[in-house]
C-alpha angles and dihedrals in degrees: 000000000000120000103192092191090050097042088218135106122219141157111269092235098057102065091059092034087056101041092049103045082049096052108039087072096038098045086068088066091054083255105125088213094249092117082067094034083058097056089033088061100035097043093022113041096018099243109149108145114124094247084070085089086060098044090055089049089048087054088050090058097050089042119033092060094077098052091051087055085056101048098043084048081053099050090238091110106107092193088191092064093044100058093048095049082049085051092056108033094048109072078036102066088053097063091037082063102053090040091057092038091040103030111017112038097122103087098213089060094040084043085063098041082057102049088051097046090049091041088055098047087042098064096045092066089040077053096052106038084051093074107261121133107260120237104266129338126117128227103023126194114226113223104240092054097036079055094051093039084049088054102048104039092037085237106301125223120272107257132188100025113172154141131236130180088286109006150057115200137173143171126243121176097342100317130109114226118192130173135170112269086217102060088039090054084043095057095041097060093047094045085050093055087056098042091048087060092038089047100222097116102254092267101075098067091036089083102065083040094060083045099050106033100024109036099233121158109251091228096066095042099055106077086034085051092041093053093049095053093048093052099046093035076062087054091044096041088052093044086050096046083045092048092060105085098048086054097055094157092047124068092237101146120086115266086237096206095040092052090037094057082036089059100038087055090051094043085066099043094045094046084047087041099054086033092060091038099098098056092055119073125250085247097049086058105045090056098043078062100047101046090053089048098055096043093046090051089045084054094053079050099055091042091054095050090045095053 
């Protein structure tokens, strides 16, 4: 099947097939599996044009709806830490936009912007999962005993969640979290900046930065991260489809079909994602993202220097 916008033709299974099978393991990270979809279009199927970002955010609103519903079903939605992520991402992605369309159209620079962003990131959870003491955070759970707990109370709902002049804090299996809303805001936006170039919606890379920096436990991030990503990949879906115009000569709009069979393959592999989470340990998860991230970001590397 042709897809003019895109400039690539494709059978019309493999976009849905691809897009489920991704993000029914990293939905359960709170990562909505853009950030594979991205280096799948752009290495697989040969679609480089700057309007590929918008494509992958398109994908994030049609997909990402269906694992939030599972999580909130679930009681793992901390709605505090959502809203804040949303605050902060979403002027973000916007800039992230103009930035990728203005600065970054040619795909062998933007290939090495993303190598180094995921490396980074990357190394933060190896870091992590290696033992050392994260940057910030309070009341950290330890693996082993977030798993066994798991085990035992079948993950319990978050409970308590709520902001105070400084704040947010919440309670999981037993244990009190508790992080600045202004870091949190702070990071937020930064991280939105990146996600808009990268054109996964901000979200989608907030996740292994609450693990990482702030301690949080993995299974309480993933529906609030989720949720970020879906409401600021709308805003950068519209300021792509707005920039158009002004970018006559650039493929800068979404390829809607492509995006649209994209998103109805990752709705069914989110909902089936959030809904399998509780049954995989915290360190199980951690790793499985950490472990995407690096060799995605190995595989931006090797393009570049290819190139």
């Amino acid at each position: 099947m042709l897809f003019p916008a895109a400039g690539i033709e494709v059978a019309v299974w493999v976009p849905p097939v691809v897009a489920l099978v991704i993000s029914f393991f990293t939905s359960m990270g709170g990562v909505s599996g853009a950030f594979l979809l991205l280096p799948f279009q752009m290495s697989v199927l040969g679609y480089t044009h700057p309007s590929v970002s918008a494509t992958n955010q398109l994908f994030n609103v049609v997909a990402i709806p269906s694992g939030v519903y599972r999580y909130w079903k679930e009681g793992r939605m901390v709605w505090p830490l959502a809203w804040i992520i949303i605050a902060g991402t979403l002027p973000g992605v916007l800039i992230g936009a103009y930035v990728r369309v203005a600065y970054l159209p040619d795909p062998r620079r933007f290939k090495l912007f993303a190598a180094a962003v995921l490396f980074y990131i990357g190394a933060r959870l190896i870091r992590d999962l290696l033992g050392r003491k994260p940057a910030g955070g309070a009341g950290r759970l330890p693996d082993a005993d977030l798993r066994q707990r798991s085990e035992s109370a079948a993950l319990a709902a978050v409970s308590a969640a709520r902001l105070d002049a400084r704040r947010l804090r919440y309670s999981f299996l037993g244990q009190t979290f508790a992080v600045s809303i202004w870091g949190l805001f702070v990071l937020s936006l930064i991280v939105g900046i990146v996600g808009g170039i990268y054109g996964i919606g901000g979200g989608a890379i907030i996740a292994p930065f609450l693990v990482a920096f702030f301690a949080l436990p993995v299974h309480t991030v993933a529906g609030a991260a989720l949720l970020g990503t879906c409401v600021t990949s709308v805003a950068g879906v519209a300021f792509y489809q707005a920039l158009a115009p002004f970018h006559p000569g650039v493929s800068v709009a979404p390829d809607w079909l492509l995006g649209s069979l994209f998103g109805l393959g990752g709705a069914a592999g989110m909902y089936l994602g959030a809904r399998c989470q509780k049954f995989v340990p915290a360190r199980a998860i951690k790793w499985m993202l950490a472990g995407v991230i690096v060799f995605t970001a190995a595989k931006y590397a090797a393009d570049f220097l290819r190139s």
